[in-house]
N, C-alpha and C positions, 0 to 999 in steps of 0.2 A: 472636161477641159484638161486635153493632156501637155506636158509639158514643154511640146514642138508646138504648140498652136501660143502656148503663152509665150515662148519666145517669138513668135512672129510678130504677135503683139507690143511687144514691148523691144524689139530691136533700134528703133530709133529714140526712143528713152533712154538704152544705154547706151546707144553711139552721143546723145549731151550730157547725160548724165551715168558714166560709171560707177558711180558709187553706189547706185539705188539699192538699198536695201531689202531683201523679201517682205518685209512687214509692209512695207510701201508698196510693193508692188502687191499685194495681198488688197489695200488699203483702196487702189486704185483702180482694180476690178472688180470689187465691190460697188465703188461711185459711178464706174463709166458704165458700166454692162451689168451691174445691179446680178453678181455673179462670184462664187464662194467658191475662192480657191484653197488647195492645203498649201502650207509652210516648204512640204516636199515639192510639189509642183512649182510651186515661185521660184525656189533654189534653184532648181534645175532649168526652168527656164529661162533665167538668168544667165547662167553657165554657157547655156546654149544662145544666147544672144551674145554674147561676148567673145563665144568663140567664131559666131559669124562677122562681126565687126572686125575684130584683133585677129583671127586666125587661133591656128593651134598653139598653144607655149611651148608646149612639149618638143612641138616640130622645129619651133621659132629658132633654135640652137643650132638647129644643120647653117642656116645664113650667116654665121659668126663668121666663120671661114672665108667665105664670099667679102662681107662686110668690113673684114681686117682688113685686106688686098686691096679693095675700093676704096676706103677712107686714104691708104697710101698713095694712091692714083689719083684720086680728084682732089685730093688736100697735100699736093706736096711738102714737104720738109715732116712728116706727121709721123706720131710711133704709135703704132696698134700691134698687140698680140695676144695670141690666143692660145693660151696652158692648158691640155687635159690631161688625165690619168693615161698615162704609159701604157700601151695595150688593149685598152677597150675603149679609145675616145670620148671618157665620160670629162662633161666641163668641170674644170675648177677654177680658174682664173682669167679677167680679160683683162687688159691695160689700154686706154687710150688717151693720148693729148695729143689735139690736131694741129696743124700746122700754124694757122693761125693764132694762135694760141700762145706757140714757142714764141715767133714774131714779134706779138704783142708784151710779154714776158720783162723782154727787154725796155722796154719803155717804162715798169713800175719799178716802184718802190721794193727793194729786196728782201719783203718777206712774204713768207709762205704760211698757210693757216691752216694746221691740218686736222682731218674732221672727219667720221664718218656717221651714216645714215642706214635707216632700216629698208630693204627694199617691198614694196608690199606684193609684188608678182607674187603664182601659184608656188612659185618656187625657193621664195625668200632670196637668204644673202644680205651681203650689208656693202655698199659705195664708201670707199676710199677717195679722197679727193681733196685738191688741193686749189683755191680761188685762185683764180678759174684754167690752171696750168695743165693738171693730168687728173684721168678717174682709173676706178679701180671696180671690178666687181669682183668677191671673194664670198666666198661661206658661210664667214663667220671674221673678226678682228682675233686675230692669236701673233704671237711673236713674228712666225715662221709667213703669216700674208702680209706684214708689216715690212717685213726684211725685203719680201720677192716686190713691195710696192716702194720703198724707198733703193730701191737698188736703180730698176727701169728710171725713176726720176732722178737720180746721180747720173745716169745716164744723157738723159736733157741738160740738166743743171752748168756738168764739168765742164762741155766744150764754151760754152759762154763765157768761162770764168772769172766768176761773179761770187760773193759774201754774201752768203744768201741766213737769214736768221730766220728761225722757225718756231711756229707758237702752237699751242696742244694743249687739249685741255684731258688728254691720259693719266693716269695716276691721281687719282681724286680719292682715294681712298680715308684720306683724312678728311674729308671736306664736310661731313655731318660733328665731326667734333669741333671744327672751329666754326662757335656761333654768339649772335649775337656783336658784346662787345669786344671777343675774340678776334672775332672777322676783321672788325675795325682796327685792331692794333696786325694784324698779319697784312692786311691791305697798306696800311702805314711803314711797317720793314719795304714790304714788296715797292712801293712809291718812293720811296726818299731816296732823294740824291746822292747826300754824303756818305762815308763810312760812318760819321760821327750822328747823325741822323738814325741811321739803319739801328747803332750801338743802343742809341735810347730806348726806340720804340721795341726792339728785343728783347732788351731786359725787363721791359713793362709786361713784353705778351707772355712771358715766363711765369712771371709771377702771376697774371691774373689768370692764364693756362695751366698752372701748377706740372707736374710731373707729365700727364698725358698728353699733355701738348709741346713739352721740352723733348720727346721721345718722339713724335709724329715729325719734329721740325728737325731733327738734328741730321737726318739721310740728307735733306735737302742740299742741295747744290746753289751756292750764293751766286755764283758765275751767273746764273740762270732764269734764277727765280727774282732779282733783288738789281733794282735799277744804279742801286750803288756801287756794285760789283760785276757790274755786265758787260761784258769787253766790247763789244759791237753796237750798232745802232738798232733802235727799237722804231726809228721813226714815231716815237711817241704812245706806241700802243703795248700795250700790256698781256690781252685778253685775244681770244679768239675768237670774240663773235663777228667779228667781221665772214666768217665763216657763214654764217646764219644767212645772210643775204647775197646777189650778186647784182653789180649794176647792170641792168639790160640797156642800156642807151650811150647817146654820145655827144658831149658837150660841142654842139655844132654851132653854136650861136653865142658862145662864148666868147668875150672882144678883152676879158681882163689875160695880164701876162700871166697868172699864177691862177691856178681854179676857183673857185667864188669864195669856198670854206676859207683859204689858206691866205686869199685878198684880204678876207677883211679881219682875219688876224693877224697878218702883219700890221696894218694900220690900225688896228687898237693896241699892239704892240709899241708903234711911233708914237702913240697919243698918251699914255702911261708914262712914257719916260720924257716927257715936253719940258715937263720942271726940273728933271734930275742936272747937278752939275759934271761936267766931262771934262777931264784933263788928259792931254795926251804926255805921257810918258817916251819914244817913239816914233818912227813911223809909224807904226801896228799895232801900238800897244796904248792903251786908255783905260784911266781910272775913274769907273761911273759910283755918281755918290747917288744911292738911293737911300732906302733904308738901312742899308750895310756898302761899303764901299767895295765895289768889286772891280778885278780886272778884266779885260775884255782884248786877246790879241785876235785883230782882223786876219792877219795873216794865215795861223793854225786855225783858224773858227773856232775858236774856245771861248769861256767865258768862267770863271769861279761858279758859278750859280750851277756847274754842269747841266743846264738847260739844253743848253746850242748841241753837244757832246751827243746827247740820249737823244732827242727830237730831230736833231739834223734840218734844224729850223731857227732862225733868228730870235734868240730871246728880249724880252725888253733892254736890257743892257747891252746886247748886242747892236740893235736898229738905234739906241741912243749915241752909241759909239761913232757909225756907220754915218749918220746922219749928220756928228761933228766933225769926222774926217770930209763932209759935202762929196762923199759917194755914192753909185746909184743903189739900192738897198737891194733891191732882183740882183746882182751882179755875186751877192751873196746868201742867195737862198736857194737850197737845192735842186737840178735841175727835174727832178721828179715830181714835182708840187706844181712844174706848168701844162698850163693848159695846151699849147703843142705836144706834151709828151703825154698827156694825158690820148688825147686825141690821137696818134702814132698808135698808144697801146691796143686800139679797136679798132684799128685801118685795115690789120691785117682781116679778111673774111673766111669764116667757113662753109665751104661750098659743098651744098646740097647731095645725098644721094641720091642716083635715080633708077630708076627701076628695079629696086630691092626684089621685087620679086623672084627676077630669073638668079637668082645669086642662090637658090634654094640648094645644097648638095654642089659635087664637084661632078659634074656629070654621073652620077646616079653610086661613085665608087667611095667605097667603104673607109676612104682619107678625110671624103665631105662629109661623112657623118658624124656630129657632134651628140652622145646621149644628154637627154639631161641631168641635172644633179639630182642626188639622194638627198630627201631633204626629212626632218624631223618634226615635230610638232614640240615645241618647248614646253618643259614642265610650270605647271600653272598657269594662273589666265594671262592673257595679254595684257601688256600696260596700254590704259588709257592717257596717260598722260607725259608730257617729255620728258624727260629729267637735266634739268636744270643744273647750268654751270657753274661753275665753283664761284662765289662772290656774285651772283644773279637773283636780285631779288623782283620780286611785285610790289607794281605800287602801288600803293595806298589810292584808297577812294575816298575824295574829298568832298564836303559839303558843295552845293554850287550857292548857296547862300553866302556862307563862313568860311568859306577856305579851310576848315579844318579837318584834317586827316579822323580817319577811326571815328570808334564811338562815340566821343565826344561830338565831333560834328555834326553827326545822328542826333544823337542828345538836344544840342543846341538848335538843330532845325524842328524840332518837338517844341 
């Protein structure tokens, strides 16, 4: 049973299922055909089924060239380009955001979450990439592909000119020292609004962090890290996992002005402040008595609570204000949070390649030739598992009896 017959065998296995394992395939022709194959023939089998589905990889790199040129053609407004080594066409960098893309850009919220990934091809490499505006394939993450990747997207970015703020979960270098109730008090600086907030939970994380964690915090950049000190808007979000997922659909059946999440927190917003008392000051200007008396100018969209400021969304004092002036509340909540602009952002389409084939080479000459990359095998085994971002935990598994987390709820269901 040589290992062209076991690929024969098993080539529509791996055109549903890529992943297949040799142990399984081993596992498999044992059950069907009651027939013992080696470890070495499964592998190679394999190899050779994948290279009949997929083609060659190796070769796959001459079509970059082709593929740059066509995504420019059938996806107008679009930036593709393809970097090799100076003199012997070996790949080292691609860049792509397609047109549709740029288009849709305009229509969100002005931030960007940047992020990269392991690529599992023969040939490795790691994805640069930003939801869902530009990619990047590079070698390895170093200074020098970060530069050549935020440059191409200054590129995009400038002619829009647009405040665009950017989240990144880089430099994590501290991120095993702060734990526990650590966490909690750095997640607390990082959260609070005021300077005089920020001041508290500081001096707390010092003291319970002692010296190692006064020394890991003090590079830090308050401007950056700390919602008290951040000159721009965060639209609410702290964290880069929004990175983690992307939406694939399109709110088409949608009949609310603002998208669903952000409908019905404004109106648990209006219902929270239904008792608070409102005085205006002003045309613009109103003093809400909640818990604390705060000011609230319609005009600037501010509010004391710096809620409205950081979220760039109506906070409870705000919509109580709004609603004692008998103005419409959407009139003041950012035009980003509606469902038209939502919808606008995914209008734009990316339209298909076709015939990737003939794109193989530039007529047979020595320009369409792209080598592929030099690749290395990293020292030690592979990680199995992801590595988790800073302040990301698991949660707990709870009883379905007791609702209680951990052992104890083990415990009690005994």
């Amino acid at each position: 049973m040589r290992s062209r017959v076991v690929s024969s065998l098993i080539v529509d296995r791996i055109r549903a299922k890529p992943e297949l394992k040799p142990v399984e395939i081993i596992h498999e022709f044992k059950d069907y055909y009651g027939i013992d194959i080696s470890y070495y023939h499964a592998w190679f089998g394999k190899e050779f089924a994948k290279l009949n589905v997929h083609g060659d990889e190796s070769k796959s790199f001459n079509g970059l060239v082709w593929y740059a040129d066509t995504v420019k053609e059938t996806n107008p407004g679009s930036l593709c380009t393809l970097e090799c080594e100076v003199g012997i066409n070996r790949f080292r960098r691609f860049f792509v955001s397609f047109g549709g893309c740029i288009a849709g850009f305009q229509y969100c919220i002005p931030l960007l979450f940047i992020d990269a990934t392991f690529l599992k091809s023969k040939y490795k490499g790691q994805l640069l990439w930003f939801y869902p505006l530009a990619f990047g394939v590079v070698d390895s993450e170093t200074e020098e592909n970060w530069t050549w990747f935020l440059q191409y997207l200054a590129s995009i970015l400038l002619p829009m000119g647009r405040v665009v703020t950017f989240f990144s979960d880089r430099n994590q270098g501290y991120g095993k020292l702060l734990q526990d109730r650590v966490i909690n008090l750095f997640s607390r600086c990082a959260y609070a609004i005021t300077e005089e907030e920020f001041t508290v939970a500081m001096e707390e994380l010092v003291i319970v962090g002692s010296s190692k964690v006064k020394t890991s915090i003090f590079d830090l950049s308050r401007d950056h890290c700390a919602n008290a000190y951040f000159k721009g808007m965060r639209y609410g979000e702290m964290a880069n996992s929004l990175a983690e997922s992307f939406n694939n659909w399109v709110a088409e059946k949608w009949t609310t002005i603002l998208c669903l999440e952000m409908e019905t927190r404004l109106w648990e917003n209006a219902e929270a402040g239904r008792t608070w008392v409102v005085r205006r000051s002003s045309f613009t200007v109103f003093e809400v008595f909640a818990d604390y008396s705060m000011m609230v100018d319609l005009e600037q969209r501010t509010c004391s609570c710096r809620l409205w400021q950081i979220d760039g969304f109506p906070c409870t004092h705000a919509v109580a204000a709004i609603l004692a002036k008998k103005d419409l509340v959407y009139d003041y909540v950012d035009c980003y949070y509606r469902t038209n602009f939502f919808q606008k952002a995914y209008e734009s389409p990316i339209f298909p390649i076709l015939e990737i084939g003939k794109g193989l080479g530039s007529n047979g000459s020595a320009a369409g030739v792209v080598l592929r990359p030099i690749t290395k095998r990293p020292a030690g085994r592979p990680p199995t598992k992801r590595i988790k971002a800073f302040g990301e935990f698991k949660r707990p598994l709870k009883c379905s009896r007791c609702s209680v987390a951990g052992i104890i709820g083990r415990l009690a269901r005994l």
